[in-house]
ZAZA-468319 format. One record per residue (C-alpha): residue number from 1; residue in three letters; x negated, z, y negated. Coordinates in Angstrom, 1 decimal. Each point is the difference from the previous one (the first is absolute). Last residue first. Layout:
! residues N
resi=NUM resn=ala u=X w=Z v=Y
...
END
This chain:
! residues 67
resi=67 resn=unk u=-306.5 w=38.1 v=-93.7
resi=66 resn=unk u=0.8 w=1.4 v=-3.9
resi=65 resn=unk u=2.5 w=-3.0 v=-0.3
resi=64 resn=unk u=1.8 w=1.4 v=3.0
resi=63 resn=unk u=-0.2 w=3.7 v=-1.4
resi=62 resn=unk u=1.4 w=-1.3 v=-3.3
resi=61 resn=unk u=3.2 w=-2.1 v=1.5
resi=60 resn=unk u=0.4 w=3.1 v=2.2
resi=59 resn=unk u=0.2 w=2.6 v=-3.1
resi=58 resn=unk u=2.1 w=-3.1 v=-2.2
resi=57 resn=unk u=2.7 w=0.5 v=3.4
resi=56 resn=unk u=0.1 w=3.6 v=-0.4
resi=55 resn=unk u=0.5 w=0.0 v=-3.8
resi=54 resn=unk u=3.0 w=-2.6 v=0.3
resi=53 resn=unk u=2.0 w=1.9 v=2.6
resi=52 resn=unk u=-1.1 w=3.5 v=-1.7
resi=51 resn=unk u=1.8 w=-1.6 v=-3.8
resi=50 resn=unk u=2.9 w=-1.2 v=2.3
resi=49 resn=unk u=0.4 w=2.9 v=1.8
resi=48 resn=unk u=0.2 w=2.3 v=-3.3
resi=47 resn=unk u=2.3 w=-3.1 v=-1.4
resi=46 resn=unk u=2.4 w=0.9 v=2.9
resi=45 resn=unk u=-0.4 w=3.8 v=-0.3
resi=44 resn=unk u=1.4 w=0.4 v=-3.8
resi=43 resn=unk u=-2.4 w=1.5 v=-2.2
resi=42 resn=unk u=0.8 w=3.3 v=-1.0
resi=41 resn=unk u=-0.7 w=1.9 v=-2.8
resi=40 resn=unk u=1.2 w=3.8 v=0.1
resi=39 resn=unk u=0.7 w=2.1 v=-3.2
resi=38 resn=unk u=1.6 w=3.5 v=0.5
resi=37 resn=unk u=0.9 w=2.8 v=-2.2
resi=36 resn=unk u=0.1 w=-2.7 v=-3.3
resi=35 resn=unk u=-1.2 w=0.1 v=-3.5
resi=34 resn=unk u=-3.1 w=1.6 v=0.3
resi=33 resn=unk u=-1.1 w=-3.0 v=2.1
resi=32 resn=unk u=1.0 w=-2.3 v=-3.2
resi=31 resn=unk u=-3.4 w=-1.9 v=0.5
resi=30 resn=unk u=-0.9 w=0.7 v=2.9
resi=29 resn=unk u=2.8 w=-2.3 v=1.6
resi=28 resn=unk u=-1.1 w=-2.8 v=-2.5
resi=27 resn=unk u=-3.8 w=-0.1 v=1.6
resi=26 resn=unk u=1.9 w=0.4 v=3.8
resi=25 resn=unk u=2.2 w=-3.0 v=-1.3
resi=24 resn=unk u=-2.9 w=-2.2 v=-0.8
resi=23 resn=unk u=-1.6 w=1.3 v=3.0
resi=22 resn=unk u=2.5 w=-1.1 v=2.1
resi=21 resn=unk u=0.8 w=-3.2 v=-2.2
resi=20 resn=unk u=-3.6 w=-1.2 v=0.8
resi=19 resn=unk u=-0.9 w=-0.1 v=3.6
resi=18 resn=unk u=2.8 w=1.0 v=1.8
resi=17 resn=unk u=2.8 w=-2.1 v=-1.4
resi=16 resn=unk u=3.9 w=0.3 v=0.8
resi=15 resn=unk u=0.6 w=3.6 v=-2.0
resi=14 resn=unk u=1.7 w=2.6 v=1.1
resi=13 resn=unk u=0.5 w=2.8 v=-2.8
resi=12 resn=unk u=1.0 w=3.3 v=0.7
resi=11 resn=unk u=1.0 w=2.2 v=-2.8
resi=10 resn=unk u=1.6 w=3.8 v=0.1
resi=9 resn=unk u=1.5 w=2.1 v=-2.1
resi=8 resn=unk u=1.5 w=3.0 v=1.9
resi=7 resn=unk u=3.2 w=1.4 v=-0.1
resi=6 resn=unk u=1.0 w=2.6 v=3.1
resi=5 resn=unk u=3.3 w=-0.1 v=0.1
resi=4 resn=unk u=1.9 w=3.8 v=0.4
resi=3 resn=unk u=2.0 w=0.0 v=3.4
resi=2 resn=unk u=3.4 w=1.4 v=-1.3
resi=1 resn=unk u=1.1 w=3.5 v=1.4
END
């Protein structure tokens, strides 16, 4: 007997910004929700780093001021 294919309407989106194309995308994604089975926004992991790399080093540039 033939495997039957499971069809499912899926949309992942992965996107190079974290701090406003994600949410952009998250505000879009919610949008058609009812539309889809699955909606995942992703940002992609070397602009996550980037966006933490540059948060970090404004954190220590603000506690030295502070001292």
């Amino acid at each position: 007997m033939a495997k039957k294919l499971l069809k499912t309407n899926n949309l992942v989106i992965i996107c190079e910004g974290t701090e406003t194309e994600k949410p952009y995308f998250d505000y879009l994604a919610n949008k058609v929700r009812d539309q889809f089975d699955y909606i995942k926004v992703i940002p992609s992991p070397e602009e996550k780093l980037a966006v933490e790399k540059v948060r970090a080093n404004q954190n220590r540039r603000m506690k030295k001021l502070a001292s």
